[in-house]
TORKE-276589 format. One record per residue (C-alpha): residue number from 1; residue in three letters; x, y, z. Coordinates in steps of 0.25 Angstrom, whole numbers. Each point is the difference from the previous one (the first is absolute). Last residue first. Example, Ala and Ser with C-alpha at 12.3 -4.5 7.8 and 13.67 -1.06 7.14 Angstrom:
   seq   type      xx      yy      zz
     2    Ser      55      -4      29
     1    Ala      -6     -14       2
This chain:
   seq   type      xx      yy      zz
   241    Unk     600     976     328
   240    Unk      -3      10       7
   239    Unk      13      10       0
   238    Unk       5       8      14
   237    Unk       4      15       3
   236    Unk       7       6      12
   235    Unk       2       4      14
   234    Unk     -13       8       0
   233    Unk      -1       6      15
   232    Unk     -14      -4       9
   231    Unk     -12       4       3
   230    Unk       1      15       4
   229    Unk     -14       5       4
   228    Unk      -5      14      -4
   227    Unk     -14       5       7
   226    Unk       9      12       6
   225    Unk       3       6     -13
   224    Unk       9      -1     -11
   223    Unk       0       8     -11
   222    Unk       1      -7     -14
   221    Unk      10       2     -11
   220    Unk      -5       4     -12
   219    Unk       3      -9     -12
   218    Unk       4       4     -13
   217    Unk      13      -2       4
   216    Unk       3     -13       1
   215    Unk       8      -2      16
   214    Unk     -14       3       7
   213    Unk       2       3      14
   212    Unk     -11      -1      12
   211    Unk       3      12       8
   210    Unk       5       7      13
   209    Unk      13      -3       0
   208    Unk       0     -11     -12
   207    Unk      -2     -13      -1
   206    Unk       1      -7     -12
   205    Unk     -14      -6      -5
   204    Unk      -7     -14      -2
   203    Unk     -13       5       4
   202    Unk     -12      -8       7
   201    Unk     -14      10      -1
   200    Unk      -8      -3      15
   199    Unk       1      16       2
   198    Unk      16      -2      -1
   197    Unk       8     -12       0
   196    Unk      13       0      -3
   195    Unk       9     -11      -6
   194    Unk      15       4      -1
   193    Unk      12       8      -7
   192    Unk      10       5       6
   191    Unk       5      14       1
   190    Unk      -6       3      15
   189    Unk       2     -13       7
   188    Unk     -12      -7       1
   187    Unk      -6      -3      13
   186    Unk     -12     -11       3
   185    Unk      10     -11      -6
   184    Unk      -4     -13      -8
   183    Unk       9      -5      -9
   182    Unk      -8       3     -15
   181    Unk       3      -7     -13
   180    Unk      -6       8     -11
   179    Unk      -6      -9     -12
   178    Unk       2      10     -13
   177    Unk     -14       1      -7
   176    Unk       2      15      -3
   175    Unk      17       4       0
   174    Unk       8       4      12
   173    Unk      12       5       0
   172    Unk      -3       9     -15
   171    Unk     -10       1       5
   170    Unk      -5       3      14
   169    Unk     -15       6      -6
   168    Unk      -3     -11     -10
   167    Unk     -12      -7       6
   166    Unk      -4     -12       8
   165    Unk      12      -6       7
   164    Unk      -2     -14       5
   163    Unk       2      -4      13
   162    Unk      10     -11       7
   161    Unk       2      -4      15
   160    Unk       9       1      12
   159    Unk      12       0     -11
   158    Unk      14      -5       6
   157    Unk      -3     -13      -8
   156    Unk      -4       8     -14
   155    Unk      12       9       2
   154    Unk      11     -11      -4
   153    Unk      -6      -4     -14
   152    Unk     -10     -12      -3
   151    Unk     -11       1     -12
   150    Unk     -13       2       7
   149    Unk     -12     -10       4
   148    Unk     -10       9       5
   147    Unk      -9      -4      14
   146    Unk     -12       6       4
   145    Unk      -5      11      10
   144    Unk     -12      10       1
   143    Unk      -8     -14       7
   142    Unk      12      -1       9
   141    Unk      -3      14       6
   140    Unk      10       2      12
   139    Unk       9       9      -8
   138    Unk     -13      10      -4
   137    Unk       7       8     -13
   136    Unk     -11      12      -2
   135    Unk      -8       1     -11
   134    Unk      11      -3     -12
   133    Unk       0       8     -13
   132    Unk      15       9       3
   131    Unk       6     -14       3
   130    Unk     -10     -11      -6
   129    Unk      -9      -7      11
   128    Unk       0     -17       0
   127    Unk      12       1       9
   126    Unk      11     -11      -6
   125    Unk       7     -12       8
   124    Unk      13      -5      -5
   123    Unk       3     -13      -4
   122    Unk      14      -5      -6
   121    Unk       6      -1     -13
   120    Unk      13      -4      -6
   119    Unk       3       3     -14
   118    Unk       3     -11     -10
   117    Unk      15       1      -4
   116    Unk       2       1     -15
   115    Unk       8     -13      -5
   114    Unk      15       3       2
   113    Unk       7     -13      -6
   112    Unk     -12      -4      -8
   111    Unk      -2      12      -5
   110    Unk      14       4      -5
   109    Unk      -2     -11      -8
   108    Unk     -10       3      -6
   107    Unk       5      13      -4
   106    Unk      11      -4      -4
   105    Unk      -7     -11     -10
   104    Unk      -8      13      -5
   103    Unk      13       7      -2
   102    Unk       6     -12      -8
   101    Unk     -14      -2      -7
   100    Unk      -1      15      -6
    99    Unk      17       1      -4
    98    Unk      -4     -13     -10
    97    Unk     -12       7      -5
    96    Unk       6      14      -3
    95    Unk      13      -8      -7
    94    Unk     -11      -8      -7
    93    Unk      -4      14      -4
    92    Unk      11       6      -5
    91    Unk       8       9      11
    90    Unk       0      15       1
    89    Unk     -13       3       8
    88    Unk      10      -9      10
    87    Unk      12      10      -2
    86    Unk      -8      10       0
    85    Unk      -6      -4      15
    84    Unk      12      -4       5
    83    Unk       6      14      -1
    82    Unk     -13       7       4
    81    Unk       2     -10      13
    80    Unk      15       5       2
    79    Unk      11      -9      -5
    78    Unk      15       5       9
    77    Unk       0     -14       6
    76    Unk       0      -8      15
    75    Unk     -11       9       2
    74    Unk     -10      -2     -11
    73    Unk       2     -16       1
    72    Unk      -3       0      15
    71    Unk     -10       6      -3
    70    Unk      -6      -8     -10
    69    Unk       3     -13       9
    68    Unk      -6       5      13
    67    Unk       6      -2      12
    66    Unk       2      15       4
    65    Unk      15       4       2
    64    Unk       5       3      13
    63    Unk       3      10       9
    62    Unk      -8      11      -5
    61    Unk     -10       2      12
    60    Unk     -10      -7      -7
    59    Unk       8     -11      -4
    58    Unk       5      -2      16
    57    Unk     -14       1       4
    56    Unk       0     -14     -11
    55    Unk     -12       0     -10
    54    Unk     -15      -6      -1
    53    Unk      -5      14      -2
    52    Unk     -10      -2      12
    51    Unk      12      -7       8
    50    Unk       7      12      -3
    49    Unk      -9      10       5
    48    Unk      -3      -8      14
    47    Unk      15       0       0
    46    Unk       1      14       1
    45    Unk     -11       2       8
    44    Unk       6      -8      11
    43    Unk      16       8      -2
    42    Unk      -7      12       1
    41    Unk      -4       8     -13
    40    Unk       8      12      -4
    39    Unk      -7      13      -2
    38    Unk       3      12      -9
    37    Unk       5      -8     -11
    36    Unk     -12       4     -10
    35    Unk      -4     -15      -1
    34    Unk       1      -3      16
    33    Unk      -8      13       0
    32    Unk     -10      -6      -8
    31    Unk      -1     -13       9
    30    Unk      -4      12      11
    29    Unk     -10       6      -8
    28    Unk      -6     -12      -3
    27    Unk      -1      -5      16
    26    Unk       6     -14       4
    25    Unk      -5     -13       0
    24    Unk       9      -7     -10
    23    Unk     -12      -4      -8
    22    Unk      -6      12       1
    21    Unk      12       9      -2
    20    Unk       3      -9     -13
    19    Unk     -13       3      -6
    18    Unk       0      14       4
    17    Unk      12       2      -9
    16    Unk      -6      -6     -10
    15    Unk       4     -11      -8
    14    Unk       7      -5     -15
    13    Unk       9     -10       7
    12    Unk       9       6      -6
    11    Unk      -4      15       2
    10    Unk       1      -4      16
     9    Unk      14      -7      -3
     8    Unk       6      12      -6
     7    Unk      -7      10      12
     6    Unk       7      -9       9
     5    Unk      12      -1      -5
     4    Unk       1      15      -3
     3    Unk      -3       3      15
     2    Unk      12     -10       5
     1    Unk      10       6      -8
Protein backbone atom coordinates (compact mmCIF):
# COMPACT_ATOMS: atom_id res chain seq x y z
CA UNK A 1 0.00 0.00 0.00
CA UNK A 2 0.85 3.27 -0.72
CA UNK A 3 1.43 4.55 2.94
CA UNK A 4 3.76 1.63 3.84
CA UNK A 5 5.87 2.57 0.54
CA UNK A 6 6.30 5.86 1.68
CA UNK A 7 7.09 5.42 5.18
CA UNK A 8 9.63 2.26 3.93
CA UNK A 9 11.26 4.79 1.64
CA UNK A 10 11.40 7.81 4.03
CA UNK A 11 13.43 5.20 6.83
CA UNK A 12 15.52 4.45 3.75
CA UNK A 13 16.66 7.31 2.90
CA UNK A 14 17.25 7.77 6.63
CA UNK A 15 14.92 11.41 6.70
CA UNK A 16 12.26 13.10 8.49
CA UNK A 17 9.04 13.48 7.83
CA UNK A 18 9.41 17.12 7.76
CA UNK A 19 12.23 16.92 5.50
CA UNK A 20 10.50 15.43 2.77
CA UNK A 21 7.17 17.87 3.46
CA UNK A 22 9.80 20.79 2.79
CA UNK A 23 11.03 19.63 -0.01
CA UNK A 24 7.68 18.49 -1.63
CA UNK A 25 6.19 21.75 -0.53
CA UNK A 26 3.48 20.63 1.64
CA UNK A 27 2.68 20.74 5.48
CA UNK A 28 4.20 17.97 7.91
CA UNK A 29 1.13 16.92 9.24
CA UNK A 30 -0.42 16.51 6.05
CA UNK A 31 2.89 14.27 4.69
CA UNK A 32 2.21 12.32 7.96
CA UNK A 33 -1.20 11.63 7.09
CA UNK A 34 -0.05 10.28 3.61
CA UNK A 35 1.93 7.83 6.14
CA UNK A 36 -0.86 7.01 8.44
CA UNK A 37 -3.28 6.42 5.27
CA UNK A 38 -5.49 8.95 6.10
CA UNK A 39 -4.90 11.16 3.07
CA UNK A 40 -3.77 10.48 -0.43
CA UNK A 41 -1.61 12.74 -2.20
CA UNK A 42 -2.80 14.32 -5.78
CA UNK A 43 -1.53 13.07 -8.66
CA UNK A 44 1.08 16.59 -8.61
CA UNK A 45 2.41 15.74 -5.12
CA UNK A 46 2.62 12.34 -5.85
CA UNK A 47 5.25 12.79 -8.35
CA UNK A 48 6.91 15.48 -6.71
CA UNK A 49 7.47 12.68 -3.82
CA UNK A 50 8.78 10.31 -6.39
CA UNK A 51 10.92 12.48 -8.01
CA UNK A 52 12.39 13.10 -4.42
CA UNK A 53 13.01 9.39 -3.83
CA UNK A 54 14.22 8.98 -7.46
CA UNK A 55 11.60 6.18 -8.02
CA UNK A 56 8.55 5.56 -10.51
CA UNK A 57 4.59 7.11 -9.16
CA UNK A 58 3.81 3.65 -10.31
CA UNK A 59 6.42 2.08 -7.75
CA UNK A 60 4.99 3.94 -4.98
CA UNK A 61 1.80 3.12 -5.69
CA UNK A 62 2.80 -0.77 -5.83
CA UNK A 63 2.81 -1.21 -9.59
CA UNK A 64 6.17 -1.96 -10.03
CA UNK A 65 9.26 -3.04 -8.54
CA UNK A 66 11.75 -0.39 -7.43
CA UNK A 67 15.07 -0.37 -9.57
CA UNK A 68 17.30 -1.09 -7.03
CA UNK A 69 19.50 -4.32 -7.17
CA UNK A 70 18.96 -5.45 -3.49
CA UNK A 71 15.51 -5.10 -3.68
CA UNK A 72 14.95 -6.53 -6.29
CA UNK A 73 16.88 -9.51 -4.97
CA UNK A 74 14.80 -9.58 -1.67
CA UNK A 75 11.60 -9.63 -3.55
CA UNK A 76 12.16 -11.96 -6.29
CA UNK A 77 13.18 -14.53 -3.28
CA UNK A 78 11.87 -15.72 0.25
CA UNK A 79 15.80 -14.23 2.01
CA UNK A 80 14.84 -11.45 4.48
CA UNK A 81 17.67 -8.77 5.36
CA UNK A 82 18.30 -10.72 8.93
CA UNK A 83 18.60 -13.80 6.62
CA UNK A 84 21.28 -12.06 4.50
CA UNK A 85 22.86 -10.67 7.22
CA UNK A 86 23.79 -14.41 8.87
CA UNK A 87 24.42 -15.68 6.05
CA UNK A 88 27.22 -12.73 5.36
CA UNK A 89 28.24 -12.77 9.39
CA UNK A 90 28.74 -16.36 8.25
CA UNK A 91 31.12 -16.41 5.53
CA UNK A 92 35.26 -16.45 5.81
CA UNK A 93 36.72 -13.32 5.63
CA UNK A 94 37.81 -13.33 1.90
CA UNK A 95 34.21 -14.23 1.36
CA UNK A 96 33.37 -10.79 3.60
CA UNK A 97 35.81 -8.92 1.33
CA UNK A 98 34.71 -10.25 -1.93
CA UNK A 99 30.69 -9.66 -1.13
CA UNK A 100 32.06 -5.84 0.06
CA UNK A 101 33.58 -4.79 -3.42
CA UNK A 102 30.54 -6.32 -5.46
CA UNK A 103 28.08 -4.13 -3.43
CA UNK A 104 30.27 -1.17 -3.62
CA UNK A 105 30.70 -1.61 -7.54
CA UNK A 106 26.68 -1.74 -7.34
CA UNK A 107 26.48 0.99 -5.75
CA UNK A 108 28.56 2.90 -8.21
CA UNK A 109 27.01 1.82 -10.55
CA UNK A 110 23.73 2.74 -9.52
CA UNK A 111 25.22 6.25 -9.20
CA UNK A 112 26.04 6.81 -12.45
CA UNK A 113 22.93 5.65 -13.82
CA UNK A 114 20.72 7.84 -11.34
CA UNK A 115 23.11 10.44 -9.83
CA UNK A 116 21.18 12.48 -7.21
CA UNK A 117 19.19 15.31 -8.68
CA UNK A 118 20.59 18.75 -7.50
CA UNK A 119 17.57 20.63 -6.30
CA UNK A 120 16.25 23.54 -8.15
CA UNK A 121 16.33 27.03 -6.56
CA UNK A 122 14.67 30.23 -7.02
CA UNK A 123 14.60 33.75 -5.10
CA UNK A 124 12.23 34.76 -2.93
CA UNK A 125 12.02 38.00 -0.94
CA UNK A 126 12.17 37.67 3.07
CA UNK A 127 10.83 40.55 5.69
CA UNK A 128 13.74 41.42 7.88
CA UNK A 129 11.11 41.11 11.19
CA UNK A 130 10.52 37.47 12.80
CA UNK A 131 6.68 36.37 12.90
CA UNK A 132 5.73 36.63 16.61
CA UNK A 133 9.18 39.38 16.98
CA UNK A 134 8.46 41.53 14.07
CA UNK A 135 7.24 45.47 14.44
CA UNK A 136 4.88 45.79 12.04
CA UNK A 137 5.19 44.27 8.39
CA UNK A 138 5.38 47.74 6.18
CA UNK A 139 4.98 46.18 2.31
CA UNK A 140 6.11 49.31 0.56
CA UNK A 141 9.38 49.49 2.81
CA UNK A 142 12.16 48.00 0.50
CA UNK A 143 14.79 48.98 3.16
CA UNK A 144 12.71 46.10 5.71
CA UNK A 145 13.12 43.83 2.52
CA UNK A 146 15.91 41.26 0.89
CA UNK A 147 16.15 38.56 -1.17
CA UNK A 148 16.66 34.58 0.21
CA UNK A 149 17.63 31.98 -2.28
CA UNK A 150 15.38 28.93 -1.28
CA UNK A 151 15.28 25.32 -2.38
CA UNK A 152 12.21 25.15 -5.12
CA UNK A 153 8.78 23.55 -4.23
CA UNK A 154 5.19 24.51 -5.77
CA UNK A 155 4.13 27.00 -2.82
CA UNK A 156 7.22 29.19 -3.03
CA UNK A 157 5.93 30.71 -6.46
CA UNK A 158 2.24 31.34 -5.20
CA UNK A 159 3.92 32.89 -2.04
CA UNK A 160 3.68 36.90 -2.05
CA UNK A 161 6.75 36.82 0.31
CA UNK A 162 8.70 34.72 2.96
CA UNK A 163 9.06 35.16 7.06
CA UNK A 164 10.73 33.46 9.35
CA UNK A 165 8.86 31.93 12.49
CA UNK A 166 10.55 32.98 15.92
CA UNK A 167 9.36 30.70 18.61
CA UNK A 168 7.84 27.35 19.14
CA UNK A 169 4.10 28.19 19.78
CA UNK A 170 2.35 26.37 16.25
CA UNK A 171 4.60 23.23 16.71
CA UNK A 172 4.35 20.65 16.01
CA UNK A 173 3.19 22.49 12.05
CA UNK A 174 5.41 24.81 12.52
CA UNK A 175 8.78 24.54 14.05
CA UNK A 176 11.40 27.95 15.24
CA UNK A 177 13.36 29.07 12.34
CA UNK A 178 10.84 27.67 9.76
CA UNK A 179 10.79 30.09 6.54
CA UNK A 180 6.71 30.75 6.28
CA UNK A 181 5.69 31.63 2.87
CA UNK A 182 2.75 34.12 2.88
CA UNK A 183 0.16 35.09 -0.05
CA UNK A 184 -1.14 38.16 0.79
CA UNK A 185 -4.83 38.31 2.02
CA UNK A 186 -6.41 40.96 4.44
CA UNK A 187 -8.98 38.21 5.53
CA UNK A 188 -8.03 34.80 6.98
CA UNK A 189 -10.52 32.20 6.99
CA UNK A 190 -11.27 31.20 10.56
CA UNK A 191 -9.22 27.72 11.01
CA UNK A 192 -6.15 28.81 9.01
CA UNK A 193 -3.35 29.86 9.84
CA UNK A 194 -1.66 33.35 8.90
CA UNK A 195 0.31 36.41 9.72
CA UNK A 196 -1.37 38.99 12.11
CA UNK A 197 -0.20 42.04 13.25
CA UNK A 198 -1.28 43.30 16.60
CA UNK A 199 0.12 46.38 18.75
CA UNK A 200 3.06 46.55 15.99
CA UNK A 201 4.06 42.52 17.14
CA UNK A 202 3.95 40.22 13.64
CA UNK A 203 2.40 36.81 14.51
CA UNK A 204 2.29 33.63 12.53
CA UNK A 205 -1.13 32.39 14.23
CA UNK A 206 -4.33 30.38 13.21
CA UNK A 207 -7.26 32.46 13.26
CA UNK A 208 -9.70 31.81 15.52
CA UNK A 209 -13.34 33.46 16.20
CA UNK A 210 -12.39 36.04 18.38
CA UNK A 211 -8.62 35.09 18.96
CA UNK A 212 -5.17 34.49 17.82
CA UNK A 213 -4.64 30.64 18.22
CA UNK A 214 -1.84 28.72 19.31
CA UNK A 215 -1.81 24.93 18.14
CA UNK A 216 1.25 24.06 21.13
CA UNK A 217 -0.38 24.08 24.08
CA UNK A 218 1.44 25.89 26.57
CA UNK A 219 0.55 28.83 24.82
CA UNK A 220 -2.47 31.06 25.41
CA UNK A 221 -4.38 32.14 22.65
CA UNK A 222 -4.45 35.89 22.24
CA UNK A 223 -7.65 38.10 22.21
CA UNK A 224 -8.17 40.08 19.18
CA UNK A 225 -8.87 43.53 19.24
CA UNK A 226 -9.65 46.44 17.00
CA UNK A 227 -5.73 47.40 16.35
CA UNK A 228 -5.37 43.62 14.68
CA UNK A 229 -4.53 43.49 10.96
CA UNK A 230 -4.61 40.24 8.85
CA UNK A 231 -1.43 40.14 6.54
CA UNK A 232 -1.71 37.42 4.68
CA UNK A 233 -2.52 33.32 4.80
CA UNK A 234 0.46 30.83 5.28
CA UNK A 235 0.41 28.54 2.20
CA UNK A 236 3.44 26.62 3.30
CA UNK A 237 7.04 26.34 4.23
CA UNK A 238 10.37 26.75 2.18
CA UNK A 239 14.37 25.74 3.05
CA UNK A 240 17.41 28.34 2.30
CA UNK A 241 19.91 26.79 0.97
Amino acid sequence: MLQDILKELRQQHNVTAKAVAEAVGILPDTYRSYETGRREPNLKTLVMIADYFHVSTDYLLGRAPQTDAMALLISQTDVTLETLTKQFEALPEDGKVLMIAIIRALNETREIRYPKKKPRTVWIKQHQNKAAAGFGYDLSDKDEWYDVEVIDNPKVGEADFAVEIDGDSMEPDYHNGDLALIKLDPDVPVGEVGLFVLDGMGYIKERGKKCLISINPDYDDIELDSSARCIGLVIGTARPV
